[in-house]
GUGUMI-969398 format. One record per residue: x, y, z of N, C-alpha, C, O in turn; residue in one letter. Coordinates in steps of 0.05 Angstrom, whole numbers, plus 5000, padded with zeros to 4 digits. Layout:
XYZXYZXYZXYZA...
//
This chain:
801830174921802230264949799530304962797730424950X799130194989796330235002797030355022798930295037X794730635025795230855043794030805063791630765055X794230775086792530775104791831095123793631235131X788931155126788431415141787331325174785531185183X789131465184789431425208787331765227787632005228X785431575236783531835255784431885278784731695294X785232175286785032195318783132025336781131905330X784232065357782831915377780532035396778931955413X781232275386778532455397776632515376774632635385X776532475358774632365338773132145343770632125346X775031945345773631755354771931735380769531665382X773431785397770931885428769131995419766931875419X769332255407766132355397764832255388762632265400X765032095361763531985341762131765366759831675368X764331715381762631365395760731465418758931315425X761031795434760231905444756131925437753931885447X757932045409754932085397753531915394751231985396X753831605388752931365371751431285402749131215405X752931305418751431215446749931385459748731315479X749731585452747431785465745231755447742831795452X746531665419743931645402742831455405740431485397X743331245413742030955419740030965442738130815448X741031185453739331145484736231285477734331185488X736031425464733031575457731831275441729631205451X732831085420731330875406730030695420731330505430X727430725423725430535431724630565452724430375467X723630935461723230955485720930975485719731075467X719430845515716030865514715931055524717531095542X714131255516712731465528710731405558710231575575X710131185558708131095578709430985598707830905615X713430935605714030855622717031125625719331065619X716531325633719031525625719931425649721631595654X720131225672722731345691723131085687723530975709X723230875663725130725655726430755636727330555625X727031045621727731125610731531175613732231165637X733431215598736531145606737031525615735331695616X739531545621739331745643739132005618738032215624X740031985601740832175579737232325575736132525585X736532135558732832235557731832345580730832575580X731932155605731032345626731732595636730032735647X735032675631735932925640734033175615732933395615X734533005601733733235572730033285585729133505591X729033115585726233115590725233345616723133475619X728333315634727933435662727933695650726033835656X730033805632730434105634728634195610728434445605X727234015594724934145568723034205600722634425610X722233955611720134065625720934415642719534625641X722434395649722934645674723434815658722835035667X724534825632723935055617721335115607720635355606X720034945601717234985604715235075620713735225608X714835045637714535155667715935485672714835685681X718535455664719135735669718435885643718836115651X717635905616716935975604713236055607711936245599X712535885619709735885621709736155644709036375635X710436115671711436315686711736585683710736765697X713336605660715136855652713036985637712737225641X711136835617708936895613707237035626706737265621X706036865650703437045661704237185681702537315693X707537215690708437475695708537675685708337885697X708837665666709237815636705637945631704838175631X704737805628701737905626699738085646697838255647X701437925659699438065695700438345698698938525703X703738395693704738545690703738835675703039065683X704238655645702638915627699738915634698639025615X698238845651694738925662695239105679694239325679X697039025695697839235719698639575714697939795723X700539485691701539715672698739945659698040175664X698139785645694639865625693540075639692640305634X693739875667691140065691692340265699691240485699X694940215708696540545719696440645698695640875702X696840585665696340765655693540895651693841125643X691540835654688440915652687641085679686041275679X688641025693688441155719689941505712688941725714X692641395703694141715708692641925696693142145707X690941935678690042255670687542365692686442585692X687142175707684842195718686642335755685542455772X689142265755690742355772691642625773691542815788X692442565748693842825739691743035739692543265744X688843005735687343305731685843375767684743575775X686443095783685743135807688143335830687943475851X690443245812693143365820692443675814691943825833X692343765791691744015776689544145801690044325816X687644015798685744135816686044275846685444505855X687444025856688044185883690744365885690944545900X692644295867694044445869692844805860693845025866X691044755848689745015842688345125869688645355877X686444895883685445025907688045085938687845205959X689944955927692745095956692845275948691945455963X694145395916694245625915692745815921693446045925X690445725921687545985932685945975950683646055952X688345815971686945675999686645896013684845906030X688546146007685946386025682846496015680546526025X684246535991681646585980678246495989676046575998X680146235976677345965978676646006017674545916027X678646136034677246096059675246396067673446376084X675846616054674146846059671946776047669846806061X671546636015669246536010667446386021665146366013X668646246043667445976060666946216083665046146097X667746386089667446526111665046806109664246946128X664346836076662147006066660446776067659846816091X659246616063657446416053656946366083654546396086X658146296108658046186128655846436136653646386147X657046756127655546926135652746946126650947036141X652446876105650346866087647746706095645446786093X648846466107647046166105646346376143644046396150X647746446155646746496174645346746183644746786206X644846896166642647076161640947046156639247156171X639846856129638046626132636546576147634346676151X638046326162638546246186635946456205633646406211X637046616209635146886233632847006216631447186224X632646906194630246936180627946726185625546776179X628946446198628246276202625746336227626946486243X623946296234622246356266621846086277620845906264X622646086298621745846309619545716325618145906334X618945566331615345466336613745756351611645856345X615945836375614746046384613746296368611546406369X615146346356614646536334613246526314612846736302X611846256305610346216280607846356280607246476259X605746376306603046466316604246746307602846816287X605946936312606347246306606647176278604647226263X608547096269608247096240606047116221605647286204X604446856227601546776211599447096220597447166208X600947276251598347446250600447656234598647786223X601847736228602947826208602347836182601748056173X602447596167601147576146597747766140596947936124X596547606165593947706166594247976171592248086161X595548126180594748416189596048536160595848776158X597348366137599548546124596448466099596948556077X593648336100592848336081589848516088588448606069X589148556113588748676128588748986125586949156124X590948996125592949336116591749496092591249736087X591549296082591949306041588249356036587449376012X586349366058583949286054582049086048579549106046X583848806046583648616036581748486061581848556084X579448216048578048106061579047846058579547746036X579347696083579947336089578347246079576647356093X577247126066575346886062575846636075574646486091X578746656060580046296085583046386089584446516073X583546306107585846286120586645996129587946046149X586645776127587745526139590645346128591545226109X591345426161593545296160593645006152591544876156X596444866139595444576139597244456154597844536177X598444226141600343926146602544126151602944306135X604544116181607444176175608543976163607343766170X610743916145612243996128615343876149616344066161X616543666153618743626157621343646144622743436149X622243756133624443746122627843666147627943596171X629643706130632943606138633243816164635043726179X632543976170634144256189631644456187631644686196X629644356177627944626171624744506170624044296159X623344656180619144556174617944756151618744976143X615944636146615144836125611944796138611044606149X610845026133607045046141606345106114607945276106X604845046097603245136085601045206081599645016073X599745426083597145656090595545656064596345776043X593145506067591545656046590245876047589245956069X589846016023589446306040587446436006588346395983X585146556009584046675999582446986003580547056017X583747085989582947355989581147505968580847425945X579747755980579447915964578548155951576148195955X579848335936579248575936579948735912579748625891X580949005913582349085892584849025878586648995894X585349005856586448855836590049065851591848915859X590349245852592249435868592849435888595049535893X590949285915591049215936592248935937593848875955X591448775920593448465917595448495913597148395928X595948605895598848685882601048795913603448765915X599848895926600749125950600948865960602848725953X599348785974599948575997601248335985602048176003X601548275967603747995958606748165954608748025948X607148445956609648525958609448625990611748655997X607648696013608348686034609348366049610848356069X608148136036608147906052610847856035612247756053X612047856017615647876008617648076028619747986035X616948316034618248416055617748336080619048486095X616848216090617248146116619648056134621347906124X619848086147622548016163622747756158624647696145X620947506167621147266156620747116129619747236110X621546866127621346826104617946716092616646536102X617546866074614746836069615246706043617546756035X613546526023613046495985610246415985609046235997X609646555973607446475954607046385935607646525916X605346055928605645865910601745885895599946045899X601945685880599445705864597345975862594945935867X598446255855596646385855595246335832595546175813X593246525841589546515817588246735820586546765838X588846895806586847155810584447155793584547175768X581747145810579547145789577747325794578047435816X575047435774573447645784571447585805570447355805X570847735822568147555831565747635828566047775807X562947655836561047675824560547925828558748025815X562648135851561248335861560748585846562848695840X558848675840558648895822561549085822562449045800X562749215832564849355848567849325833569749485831X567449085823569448935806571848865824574148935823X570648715838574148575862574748375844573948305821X576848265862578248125848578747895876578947945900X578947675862579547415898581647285885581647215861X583647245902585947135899586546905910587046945934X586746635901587246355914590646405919591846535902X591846325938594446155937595545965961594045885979X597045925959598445785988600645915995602445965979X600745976017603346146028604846006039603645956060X606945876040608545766058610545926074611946086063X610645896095611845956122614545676125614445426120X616445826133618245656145619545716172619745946181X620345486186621245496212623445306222623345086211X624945316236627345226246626845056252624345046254X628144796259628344596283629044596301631444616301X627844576325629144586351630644386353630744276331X632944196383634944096389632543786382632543646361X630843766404629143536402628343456376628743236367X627043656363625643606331628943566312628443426292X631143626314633143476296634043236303635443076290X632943216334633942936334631742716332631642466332X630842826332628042596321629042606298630242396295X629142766273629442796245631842646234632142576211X633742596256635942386251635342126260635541966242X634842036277633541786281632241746258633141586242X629941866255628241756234630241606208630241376199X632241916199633541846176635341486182635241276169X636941566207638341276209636540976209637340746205X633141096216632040816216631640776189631240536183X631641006166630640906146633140796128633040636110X635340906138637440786121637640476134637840276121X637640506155637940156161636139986151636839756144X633040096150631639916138631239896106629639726099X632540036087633539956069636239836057636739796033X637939796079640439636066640039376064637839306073X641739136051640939006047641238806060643738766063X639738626072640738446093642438256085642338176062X644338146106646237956094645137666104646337456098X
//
């Protein structure tokens, strides 16, 4: 007896399905793809665009976590600027009586300051306060004023001399003075006089205000010098 086996017919579509899709990839040139049969090309279309979207997803993906990295490197540096002021609201009165002592402060100062008119009384001040003390000038000369931001400075060379008790006296009368007086490079040495004095080298500096004219000269100046060091383009 001979059996015969009989295949569905949807077997067979498949199998012949497959046999012809497989035929179509055999003997394809790489160097001519759009004579390629439609099957390879569709496949070729969606490797590529998955490719492309993979590549994509990628340096989205990357750019992403850089973006990430930095907010994260940034936040502690937020967070303690956060801390901070939230510390100065809470002590925003505080912090304003303090701004309102200091305002008082800088401007007491301030009237310690003499201005050009005032410098000539000052300097005879000095002189009368060494004067007082018994003390003899040898030199008195004023020098170079001294420009500073808001303020001039004179510096006075000044040599004295006398008793070792009388110096002492008059470098604490020329500290009390109503204005602001310092005394820089002292030198106390003997001198020849039998008597036993004593002569004292230093420089006194004097300070004084700026008037409206003299700060604006002192700003000009500064803006010419910032402009003439930036860098040209």
């Amino acid at each position: 007896m001979v059996t015969t086996t009989i295949r569905p017919a949807s077997t067979l579509d498949v199998a012949t399905a497959f046999d012809r899709a497989q035929q179509q990839f055999k003997g394809l040139n790489p160097q001519e793809p759009g004579q390629w049969p439609l099957l390879p090309k569709v496949l070729a279309w969606v490797a590529t665009g998955a490719l492309a979207l993979g590549l994509g997803w990628v340096v989205l993906v990357s750019s992403a976590a850089d973006e990430l990295e930095a907010a994260r490197n940034v936040e502690p540096g937020l967070k303690d600027d956060f801390r901070a002021k939230l510390g100065q609201a809470v002590n925003l009165s505080e912090l304003r009586k303090q701004k309102q002592q200091v305002q008082e402060y800088v401007t007491q100062l301030e009237r310690q300051l003499p201005g050009k008119a005032e410098m000539d009384a000052l300097l005879s001040d000095i002189n009368q306060a060494g004067i007082g003390r018994g003390l003899q000038f040898e030199l008195f000369r004023p020098g170079q004023v001294e420009i500073k931001d808001y303020y001039a400075v004179l510096p006075i060379t000044v040599r004295v001399t006398g008793r070792f008790h009388d110096i002492g006296a008059f470098t604490a009368d020329v500290a009390n003075l109503s204005r602001i007086v310092t005394l820089h490079n002292l030198a106390i040495v003997p001198t020849k006089d039998a008597a036993g004095t004593l002569a004292m080298d230093a420089v006194a500096r004097t300070y004084r205000y700026l008037d409206a004219v003299e700060l604006a000269e002192v700003r000009k100046a500064r803006e010419a010098e910032s402009k003439s060091k930036a860098p040209r383009k």
